[in-house]
N, C-alpha and C positions, 0 to 999 in steps of 0.2 A: 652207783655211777650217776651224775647228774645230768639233768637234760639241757643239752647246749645246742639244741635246733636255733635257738634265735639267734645265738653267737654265730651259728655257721650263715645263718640268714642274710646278719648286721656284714660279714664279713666279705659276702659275696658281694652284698650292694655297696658296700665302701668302698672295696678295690674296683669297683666296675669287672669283675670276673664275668660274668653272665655274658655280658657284650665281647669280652676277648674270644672267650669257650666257644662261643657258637663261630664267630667270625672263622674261628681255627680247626674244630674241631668238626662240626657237626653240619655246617653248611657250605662245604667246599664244593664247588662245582670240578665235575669228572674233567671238563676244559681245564683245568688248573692243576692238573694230577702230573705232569712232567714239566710244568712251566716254573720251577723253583733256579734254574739258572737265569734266568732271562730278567735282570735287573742292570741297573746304569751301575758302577763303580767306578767313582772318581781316586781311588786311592791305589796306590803301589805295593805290590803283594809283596811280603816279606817280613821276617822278624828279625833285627838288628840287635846287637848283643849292647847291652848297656854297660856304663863303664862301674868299677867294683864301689858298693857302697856298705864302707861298715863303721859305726853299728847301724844296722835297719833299723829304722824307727816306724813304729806300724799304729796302726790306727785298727780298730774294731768295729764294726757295724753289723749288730744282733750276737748276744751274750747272751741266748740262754744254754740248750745244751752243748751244741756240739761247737757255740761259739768260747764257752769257759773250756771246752777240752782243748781247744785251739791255743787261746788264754796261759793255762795252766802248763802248756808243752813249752812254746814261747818263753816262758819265765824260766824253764830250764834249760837251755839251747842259748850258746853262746852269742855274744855279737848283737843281741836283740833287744832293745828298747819300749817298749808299748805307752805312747805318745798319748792314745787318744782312745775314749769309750764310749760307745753311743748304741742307747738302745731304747724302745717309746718306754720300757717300764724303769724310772727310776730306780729303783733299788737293788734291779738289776746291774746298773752304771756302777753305783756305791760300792758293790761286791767285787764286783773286778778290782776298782781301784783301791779297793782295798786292798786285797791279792800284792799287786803290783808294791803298794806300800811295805805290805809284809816283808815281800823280799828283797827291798834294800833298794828302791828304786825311787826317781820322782815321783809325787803321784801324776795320773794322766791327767788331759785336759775329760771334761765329762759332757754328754750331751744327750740330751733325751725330751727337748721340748716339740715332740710331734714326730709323724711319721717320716718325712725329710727333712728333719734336724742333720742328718748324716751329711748332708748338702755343708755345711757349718766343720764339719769335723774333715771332709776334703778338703775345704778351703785353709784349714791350720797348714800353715809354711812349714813346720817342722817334723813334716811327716815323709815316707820315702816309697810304703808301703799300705794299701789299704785292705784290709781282708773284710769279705759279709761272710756272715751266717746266720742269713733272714729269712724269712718262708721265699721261695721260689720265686713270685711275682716281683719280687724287691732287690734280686740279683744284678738284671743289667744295667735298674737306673743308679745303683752303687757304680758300680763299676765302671758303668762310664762317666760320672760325673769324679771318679775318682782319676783315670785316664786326662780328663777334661784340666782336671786341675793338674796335672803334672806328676801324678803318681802310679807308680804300679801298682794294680789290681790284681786281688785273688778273692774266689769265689766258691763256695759250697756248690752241692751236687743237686739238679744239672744247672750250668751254667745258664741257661735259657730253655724258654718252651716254645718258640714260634721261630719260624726261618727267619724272618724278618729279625726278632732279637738277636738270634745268631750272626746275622750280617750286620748289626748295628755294633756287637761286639768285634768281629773283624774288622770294621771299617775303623772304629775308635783308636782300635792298639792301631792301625796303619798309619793314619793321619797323626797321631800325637807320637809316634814310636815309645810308647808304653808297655811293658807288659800286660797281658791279659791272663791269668790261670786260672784252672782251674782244680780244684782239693782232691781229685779224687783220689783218696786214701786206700782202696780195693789194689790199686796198681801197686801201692809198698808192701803188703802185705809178705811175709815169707816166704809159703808157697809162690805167690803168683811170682812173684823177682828171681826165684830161684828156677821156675820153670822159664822167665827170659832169658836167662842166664844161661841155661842148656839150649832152649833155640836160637840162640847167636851161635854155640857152638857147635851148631849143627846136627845136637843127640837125637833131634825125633824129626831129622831128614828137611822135605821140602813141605811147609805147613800146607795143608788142603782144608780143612774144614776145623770149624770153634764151634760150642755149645757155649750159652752163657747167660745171665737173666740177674732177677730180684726178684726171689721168691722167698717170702717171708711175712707171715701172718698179722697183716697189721689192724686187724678187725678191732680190735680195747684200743689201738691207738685213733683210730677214724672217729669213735665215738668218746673220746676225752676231752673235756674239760677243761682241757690246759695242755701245753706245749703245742705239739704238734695239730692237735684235734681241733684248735681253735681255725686252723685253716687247709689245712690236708686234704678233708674232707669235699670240700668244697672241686675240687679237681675230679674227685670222684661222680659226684653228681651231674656234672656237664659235659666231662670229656671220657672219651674211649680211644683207647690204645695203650704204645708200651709206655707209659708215661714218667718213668724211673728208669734209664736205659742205661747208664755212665756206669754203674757200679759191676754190673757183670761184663759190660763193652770192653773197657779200656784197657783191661789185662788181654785178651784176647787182641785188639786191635795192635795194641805194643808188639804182640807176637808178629801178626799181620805186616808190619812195618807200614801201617794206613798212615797218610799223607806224608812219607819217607819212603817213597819207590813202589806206593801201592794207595787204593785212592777205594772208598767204599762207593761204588756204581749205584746199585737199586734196592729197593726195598720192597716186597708187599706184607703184607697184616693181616691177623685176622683175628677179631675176641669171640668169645663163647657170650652165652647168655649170662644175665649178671642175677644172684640167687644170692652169694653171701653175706653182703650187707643187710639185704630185708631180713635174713633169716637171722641173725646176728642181731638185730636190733628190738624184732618180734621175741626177742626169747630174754634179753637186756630189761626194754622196758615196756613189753606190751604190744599185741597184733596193732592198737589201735592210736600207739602213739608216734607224736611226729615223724621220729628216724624211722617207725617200720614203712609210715607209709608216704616217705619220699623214693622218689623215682630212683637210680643210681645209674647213670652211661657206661661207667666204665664195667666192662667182662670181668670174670672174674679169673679168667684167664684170657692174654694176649700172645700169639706167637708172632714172630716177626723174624723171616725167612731176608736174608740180607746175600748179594752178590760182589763179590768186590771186583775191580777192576783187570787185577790178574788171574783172576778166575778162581780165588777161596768163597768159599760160602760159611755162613752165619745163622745158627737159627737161637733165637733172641727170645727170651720168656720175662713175661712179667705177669705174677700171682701174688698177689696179695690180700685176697677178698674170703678167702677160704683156711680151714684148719691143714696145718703142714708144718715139719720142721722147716728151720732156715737154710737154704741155699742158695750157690749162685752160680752151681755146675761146672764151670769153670776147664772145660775140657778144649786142650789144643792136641787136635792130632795132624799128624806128617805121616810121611813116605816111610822114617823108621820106626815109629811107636805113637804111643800115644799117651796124655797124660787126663787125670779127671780128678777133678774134688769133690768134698762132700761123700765120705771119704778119701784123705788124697790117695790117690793112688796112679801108678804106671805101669808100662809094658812098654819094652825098649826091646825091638828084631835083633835076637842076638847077645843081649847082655842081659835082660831078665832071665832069672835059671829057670824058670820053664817055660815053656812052650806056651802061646795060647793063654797065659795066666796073669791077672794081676799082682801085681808086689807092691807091699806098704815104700810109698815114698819118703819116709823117714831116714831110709837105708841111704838116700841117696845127698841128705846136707852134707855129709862130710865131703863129698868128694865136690858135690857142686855146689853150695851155698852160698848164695852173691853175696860178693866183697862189703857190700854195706851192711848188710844184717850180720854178718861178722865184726863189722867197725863199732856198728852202733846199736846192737840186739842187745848191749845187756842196758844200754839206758832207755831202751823202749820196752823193757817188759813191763811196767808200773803201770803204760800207759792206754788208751783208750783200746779196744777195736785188736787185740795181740797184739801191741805194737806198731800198728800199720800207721797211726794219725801221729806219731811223732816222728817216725822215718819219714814221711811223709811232710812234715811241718820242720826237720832238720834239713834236707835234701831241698826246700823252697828258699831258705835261709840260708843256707853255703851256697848256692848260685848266687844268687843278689852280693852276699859276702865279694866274692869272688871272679864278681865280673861274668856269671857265666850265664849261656842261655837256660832258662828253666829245663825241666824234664820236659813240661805237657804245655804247651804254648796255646795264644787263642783260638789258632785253626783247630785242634784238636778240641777244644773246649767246644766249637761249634760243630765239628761232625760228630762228635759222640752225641750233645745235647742234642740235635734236631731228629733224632728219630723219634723224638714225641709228637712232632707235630706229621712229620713222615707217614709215622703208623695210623696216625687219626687219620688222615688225607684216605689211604689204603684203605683201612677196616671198615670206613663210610662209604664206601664205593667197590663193593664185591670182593674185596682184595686185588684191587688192580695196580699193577705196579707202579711207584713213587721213583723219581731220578732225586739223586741225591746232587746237591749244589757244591759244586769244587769251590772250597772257600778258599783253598791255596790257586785258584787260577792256573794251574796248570806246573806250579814251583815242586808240587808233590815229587812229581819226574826225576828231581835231580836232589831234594829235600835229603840229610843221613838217616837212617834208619837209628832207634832210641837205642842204648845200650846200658843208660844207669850206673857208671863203675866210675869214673872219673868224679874225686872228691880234692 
């Protein structure tokens, strides 16, 4: 493995990371720990259903993994165009549109002269749609300047890292009446839609309590060379808290029905001491070289204890610094049963045959398996993640088609994404609790609750 300390070095000071991190993360005054509503809003709370646009024509901004599994979904999903490719590494750009070529299409426009070339590829008129999948720091200025130019936006996970980005993405889709989404593919997933599916129907009663997280060993990937490691890492070394929260959140919150008749109230944090990266790195490439003996902020575990407004609770994990299979726990319980993954499994008062026991959740597709992964499971087996990035990337694609509101609109993109900065706030300050900022203004109250079945 090669030593890419200066890369992470170059990349901290390029993006001005260093100055965001501390502002955010590590130097928040305790006066500032509930003051996250108390901002001016000039804009009108609301998401407005745009009128049907087909075919989408969609633009690109960051192709390398998970923006060609995007790519590659797109080219097979009906009604869909891909206009436009932009990414700093050339050759990156070339591969797409080649793709695009192959399958019988124009080729796109192509854009890759610097880090805001994308700025160039929102301004192309013939575009409808703009999706990123760029490191983290590069999401809202996509986004909004994509909004800015008169296009709907979607975004990789999380949609933002700071309150402030979060409000700058609400206020954008409010003022332009633009869509704002966000990707999170966890929420298409089979299990997780199938267990919505039952809590609409009421099988596991009145929802009380989620467990949920990102836990998943990313130690080879922090210290790589390429992809992801050229800036990952960097989040690690200056921030502390749940810093990954959307992926085990949003399936749970969708249960919740958060910001549709239920509103995520407060949060406190708290990380452990940080040991797996040094040790990781000491045994990689030496006690005495740069990775082992850089500092690391982030814990190597994060818990994040969440209250909602109708009084469910949330307790939130993010581990990534240490040896572990992957999970992301995924447990919604209620009044009648309860469900949990990693293995899936349920217990339903009354319909599970025994007492007291778990039974394999397999037993239970036939009788409840939502209507979409029945529609569309057999052309998402090929694809990324089980299927979940193409459900996921079909279901953004027939709303737009269709005239209809997305699934996960930008209020949702901003409550799930801010408990990165939420947690930092907390974990910095004894674990005192963090109020979370109603970015629906108070629309939550009357907002429908998500149900995913209508194609």
């Amino acid at each position: 493995m090669q030593d890419n300390s200066n890369k992470i070095n170059s990349e901290l000071s390029r993006r001005d990371f260093l100055k965001k991190s501390a502002a955010v993360g590590l130097s928040v005054s305790v006066t500032g720990l509930g003051c996250t509503n108390k901002r001016k809003i000039t804009t009108t709370p609301g998401v407005k259903t745009a009128p049907p646009i087909d075919p989408v024509r969609v633009g690109f901004v960051g192709v390398g993994g998970m923006g060609s599994a995007h790519c590659r979904n797109l080219l097979n999903i009906e009604g869909v165009e891909i206009r436009a490719v932009c990414d700093i590494v050339p050759e990156k750009v070339e591969r797409i549109r080649n793709w695009v070529v192959n399958a019988g299409f124009a080729k796109p426009e192509g854009y890759s002269k610097g880090e805001w070339d994308f700025k160039r590829l929102c301004r192309q008129t013939d575009l409808d749609l703009v999706i990123t999948a760029t490191p983290w720091r590069w999401h809202v200025p996509v986004c909004v300047a994509a909004m800015e130019e008169d296009k709907h936006a979607a975004t990789e996970v999380p949609a933002a890292v700071t309150v402030d980005e979060c409000w700058q993405l609400v206020e954008t889709a409010e003022k332009t009446g633009k869509y704002c989404m966000m990707l999170e593919n966890c929420c298409y997933g089979k299990a997780e839609l199938t267990v919505l599916h039952m809590v609409r129907q009421g099988m596991l009663g009145e929802i009380i309590h989620g467990e949920a997280g990102y836990l998943h060993d990313l130690r080879a990937l922090k210290f790589s060379s390429e992809g992801e490691g050229l800036w990952r890492t960097a989040h690690s070394i200056k921030r502390n808290g749940n810093l990954y929260p959307t992926h085990g959140l949003g399936p749970v919150a969708e249960c919740m029905n958060i910001n549709r008749g239920n509103l995520f109230d407060f949060l406190v944090s708290m990380s452990s001491k940080s040991r797996g990266l040094t040790l990781f790195a000491e045994e990689k490439f030496g006690k005495d070289s740069p990775q082992a003996r850089q500092k690391y902020a982030l814990g190597d575990v994060n818990v994040s204890l969440i209250r909602c407004a109708n009084g469910e609770t949330i307790t939130l994990y993010h581990d990534c610094n240490l040896p572990r299979p992957y999970s992301r726990i995924n447990l919604v319980q209620g009044t009648k049963g309860i469900f949990m993954g990693y293995p899936d499994r349920i217990y339903i008062e009354g319909k599970s045959e025994k007492y007291d026991r778990w039974e394999p959740f397999e037993k239970y597709y036939k009788e409840y398996e939502h209507p979409l992964w029945k529609l569309k499971g057999e052309s998402a087996k090929d694809a990324g993640h089980g299927g979940m990035d193409y459900i996921e990337d079909f279901r953004l694609i027939d709303a737009l088609r269709k005239g209809r509101l997305p699934d996960m609109d930008v209020y949702d993109a901003a409550a799930w994404s801010v408990v990165s900065e939420l947690s930092e706030r907390s974990a910095a300050n004894r674990s005192r609790p963090v109020d979370f900022p109603d970015f629906t203004r108070g629309q939550w109250k009357t907002n429908q609750p998500i149900h995913v079945v209508d194609f």
